[in-house]
C-alpha positions as CSV (number, residue, x, y, z in Angstrom):
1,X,155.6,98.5,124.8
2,X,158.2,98.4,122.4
3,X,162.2,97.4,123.3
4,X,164.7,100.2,123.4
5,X,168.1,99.2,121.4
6,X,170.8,99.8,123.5
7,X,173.1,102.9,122.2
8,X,176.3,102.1,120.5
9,X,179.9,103.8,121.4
10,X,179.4,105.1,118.0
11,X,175.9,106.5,118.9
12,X,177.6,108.1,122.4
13,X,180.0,109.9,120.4
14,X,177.9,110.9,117.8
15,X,175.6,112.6,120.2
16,X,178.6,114.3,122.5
17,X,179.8,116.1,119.3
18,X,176.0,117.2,118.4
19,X,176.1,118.4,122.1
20,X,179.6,120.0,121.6
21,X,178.8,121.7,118.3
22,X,175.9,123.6,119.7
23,X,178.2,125.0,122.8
24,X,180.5,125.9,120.1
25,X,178.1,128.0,118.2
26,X,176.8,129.6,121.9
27,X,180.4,130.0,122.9
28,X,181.1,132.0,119.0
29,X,177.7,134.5,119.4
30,X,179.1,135.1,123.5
31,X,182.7,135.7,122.2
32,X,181.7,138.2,119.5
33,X,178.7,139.8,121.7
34,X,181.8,140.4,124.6
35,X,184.0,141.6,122.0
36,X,181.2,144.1,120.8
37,X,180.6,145.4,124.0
38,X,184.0,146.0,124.6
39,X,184.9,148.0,121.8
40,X,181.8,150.4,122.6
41,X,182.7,151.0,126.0
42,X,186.5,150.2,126.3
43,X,187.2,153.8,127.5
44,X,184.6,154.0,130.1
45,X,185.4,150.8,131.6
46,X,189.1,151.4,131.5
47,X,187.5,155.2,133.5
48,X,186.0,152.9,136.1
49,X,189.0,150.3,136.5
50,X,186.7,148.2,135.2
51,X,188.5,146.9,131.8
52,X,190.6,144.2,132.6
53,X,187.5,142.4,134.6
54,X,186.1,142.5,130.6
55,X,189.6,141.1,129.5
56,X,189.9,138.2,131.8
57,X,186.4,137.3,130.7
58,X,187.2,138.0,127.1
59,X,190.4,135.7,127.4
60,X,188.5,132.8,129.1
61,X,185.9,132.7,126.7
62,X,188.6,132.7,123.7
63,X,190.3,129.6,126.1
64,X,187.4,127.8,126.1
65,X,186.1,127.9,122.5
66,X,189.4,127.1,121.5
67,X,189.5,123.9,123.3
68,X,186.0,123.4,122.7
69,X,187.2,123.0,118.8
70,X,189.7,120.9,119.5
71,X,187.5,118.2,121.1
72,X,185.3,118.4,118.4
73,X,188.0,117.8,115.7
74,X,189.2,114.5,118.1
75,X,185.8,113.2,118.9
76,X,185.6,113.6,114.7
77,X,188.8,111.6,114.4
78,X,186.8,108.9,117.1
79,X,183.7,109.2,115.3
80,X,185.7,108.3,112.2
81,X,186.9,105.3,113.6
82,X,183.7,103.7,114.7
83,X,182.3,103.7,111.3
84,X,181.5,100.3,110.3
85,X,183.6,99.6,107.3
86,X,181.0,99.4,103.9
87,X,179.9,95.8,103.3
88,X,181.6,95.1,99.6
């Protein structure tokens, strides 16, 4: 029975932005599958009242995967910092 090593704050971070980057590439595909969508049926949703239920969504999304990149380009700056400086 081996002896895990306990994870380093640099290890934490390092697997939140893995975690982070994958919900960014989900969020991208659902943004431009929603925005596909949209332009095919734009007219018949706006018939059935129906388009600014797509919109809301549409803007949510866009709200979300722009704040998702922006905690991934500060947990960089983090990640950045916990670097152990190279041994001269």
């Amino acid at each position: 029975m081996s002896e895990e090593t306990a994870k380093t704050p640099l290890d934490h971070v390092a697997d939140t932005l893995s975690q982070l980057k994958e919900m960014r590439h989900y969020s991208k595909n659902n943004v431009e599958m929603l925005t596909t969508q949209w332009l095919l049926f734009d007219g018949e949703l706006a018939k059935l009242k129906q388009a600014t239920k797509i919109e809301n969504l549409m803007m949510r999304q866009s709200e979300f995967h722009d704040a998702l990149e922006t905690a991934i380009a500060e947990l960089e700056e983090v990640k950045a910092e916990l670097q152990p400086a190279p041994e001269e």
